[in-house]
C-alpha positions in Angstrom: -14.6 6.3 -15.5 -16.8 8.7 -13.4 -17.0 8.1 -9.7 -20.8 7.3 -10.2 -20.2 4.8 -12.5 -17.8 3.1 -10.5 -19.2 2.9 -7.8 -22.4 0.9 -9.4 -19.8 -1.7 -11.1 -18.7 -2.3 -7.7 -22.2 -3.0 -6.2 -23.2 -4.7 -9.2 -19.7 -7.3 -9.4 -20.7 -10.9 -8.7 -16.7 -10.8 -7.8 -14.6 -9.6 -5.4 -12.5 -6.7 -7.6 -9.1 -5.4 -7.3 -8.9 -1.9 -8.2 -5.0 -0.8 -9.4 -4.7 2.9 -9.7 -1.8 3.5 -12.2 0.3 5.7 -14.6 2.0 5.1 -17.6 5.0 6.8 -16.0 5.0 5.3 -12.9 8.4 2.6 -12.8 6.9 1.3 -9.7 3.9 0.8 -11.5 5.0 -0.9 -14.6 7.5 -3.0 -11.7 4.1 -4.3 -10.1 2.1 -4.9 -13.4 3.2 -8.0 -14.3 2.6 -9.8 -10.8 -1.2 -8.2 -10.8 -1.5 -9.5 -14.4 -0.6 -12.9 -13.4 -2.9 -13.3 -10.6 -5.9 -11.6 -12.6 -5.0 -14.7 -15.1 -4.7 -17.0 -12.0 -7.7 -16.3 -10.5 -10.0 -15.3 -13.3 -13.6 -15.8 -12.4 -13.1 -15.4 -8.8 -11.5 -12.2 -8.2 -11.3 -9.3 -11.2 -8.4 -7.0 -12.0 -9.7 -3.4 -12.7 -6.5 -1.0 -13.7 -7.5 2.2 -13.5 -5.1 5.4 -15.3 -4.6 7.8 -12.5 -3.6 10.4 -15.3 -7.4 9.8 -17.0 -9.0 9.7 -13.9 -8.6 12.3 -11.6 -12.2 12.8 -10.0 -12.3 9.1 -9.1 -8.9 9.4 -6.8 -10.2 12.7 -5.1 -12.9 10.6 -3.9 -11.2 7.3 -3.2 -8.4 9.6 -1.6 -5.8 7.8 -3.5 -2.3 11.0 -2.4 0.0 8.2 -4.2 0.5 5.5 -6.7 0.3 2.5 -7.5 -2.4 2.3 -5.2 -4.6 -1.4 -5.0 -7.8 -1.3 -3.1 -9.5 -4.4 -2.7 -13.3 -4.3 -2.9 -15.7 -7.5 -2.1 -19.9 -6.8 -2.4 -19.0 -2.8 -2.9 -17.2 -2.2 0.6 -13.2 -1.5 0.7 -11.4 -4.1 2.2 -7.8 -3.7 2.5 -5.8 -0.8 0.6 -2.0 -0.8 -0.5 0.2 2.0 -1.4 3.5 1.1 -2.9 4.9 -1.7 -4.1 4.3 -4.9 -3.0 5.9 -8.6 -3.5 4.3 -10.9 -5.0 3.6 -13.2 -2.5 1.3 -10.5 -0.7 -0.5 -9.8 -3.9 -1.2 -13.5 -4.5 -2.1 -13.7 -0.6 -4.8 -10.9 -1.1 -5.9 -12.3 -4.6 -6.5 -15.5 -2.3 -7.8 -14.1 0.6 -10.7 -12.5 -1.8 -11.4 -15.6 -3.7 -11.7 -17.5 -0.2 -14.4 -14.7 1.0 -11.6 -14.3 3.7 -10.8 -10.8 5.0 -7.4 -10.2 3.2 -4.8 -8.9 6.2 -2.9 -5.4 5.5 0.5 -5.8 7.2 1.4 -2.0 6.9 1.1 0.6 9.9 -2.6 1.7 10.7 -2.7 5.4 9.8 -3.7 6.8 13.6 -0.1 4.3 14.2 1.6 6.3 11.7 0.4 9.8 13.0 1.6 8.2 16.3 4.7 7.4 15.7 5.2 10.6 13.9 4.1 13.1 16.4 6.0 11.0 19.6 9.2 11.0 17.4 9.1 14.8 16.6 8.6 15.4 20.5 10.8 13.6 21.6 13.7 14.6 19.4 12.4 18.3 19.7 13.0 17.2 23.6 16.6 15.7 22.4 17.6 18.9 20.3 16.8 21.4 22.9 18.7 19.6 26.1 21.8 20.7 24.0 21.8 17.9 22.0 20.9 14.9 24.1 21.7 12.6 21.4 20.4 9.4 23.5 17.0 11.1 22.8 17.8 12.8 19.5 18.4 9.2 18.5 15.6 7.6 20.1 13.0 10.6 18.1 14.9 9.9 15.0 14.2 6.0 15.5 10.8 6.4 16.6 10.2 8.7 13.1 12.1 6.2 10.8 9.7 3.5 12.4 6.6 5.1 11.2 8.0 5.4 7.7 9.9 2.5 6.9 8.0 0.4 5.4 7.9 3.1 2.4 11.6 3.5 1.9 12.9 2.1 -0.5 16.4 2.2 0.2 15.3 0.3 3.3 13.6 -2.5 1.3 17.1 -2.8 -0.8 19.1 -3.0 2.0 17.0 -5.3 3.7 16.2 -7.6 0.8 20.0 -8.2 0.4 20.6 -8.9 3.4 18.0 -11.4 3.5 19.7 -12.8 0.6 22.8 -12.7 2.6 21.5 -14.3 5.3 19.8 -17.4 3.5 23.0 -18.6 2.5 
């Protein structure tokens, strides 16, 4: 789909739309597809479910600056709402996918990007700070903290280890 052409089926959607930017060799995005496809079912005639083939469509992700996948952007009346990057449970998906059909301003719970950049740039300084007092390693440990903190919520070796230990902890 060109970028002009999607952009007028936004406008033109009586419904809020989902937009899932895929490929058919992404595992993360074959994880997520079955949880989008269930709430497209679920809430058919109030919010759509547009997947879009990253592979097919390169044009359109220059412009949407889509740098990863899967990617959902949420679109109600034409304007972005709320954007994902990653995988994400399905309890967030069915609270967007409600949110939308509500005419309710869905909630991102990752970092804002000027956080991330933040977060990044104090935890290089301060480390930088750490490494060249001879090793400091309070603040060595405090920049590498501060860095981990503006990328955690894409690790996913942290999502394991903290999923089990929820698991662990419900018990």
């Amino acid at each position: 789909m060109d970028t002009h052409t999607f952009f007028e089926k936004l406008k033109e959607s009586p419904n809020p739309v989902v937009v899932d930017l895929w490929a058919p060799w992404c595992g993360p995005c074959r994880m997520v597809k079955p949880s989008l496809e269930k709430l497209s079912r679920e809430y058919e005639g109030r919010v759509d479910l547009w997947e879009i083939n990253a592979d097919e469509n390169q044009e359109l992700l220059r412009e949407l600056k889509v740098y990863g996948i899967p990617t959902l952007i949420s679109y109600d009346k034409g304007t972005e709402r709320v954007r994902y990057v990653g995988v994400k449970p399905y309890g967030e998906l069915k609270s967007l996918f409600e949110a939308l059909s509500t005419g309710s301003v869905p909630v991102s719970t990752g970092l804002s990007t000027l956080n991330r950049i933040f977060r990044l740039v104090a935890g290089t300084i301060v480390l930088g700070v750490g490494w060249s007092m001879h090793y400091n390693w309070l603040l060595v440990a405090m920049g590498g903290l501060l860095l981990f903190s503006a990328v955690y919520d894409r690790c996913p070796i942290w999502k394991a280890i903290t999923a089990q230990f929820k698991k662990i902890t419900a018990k």
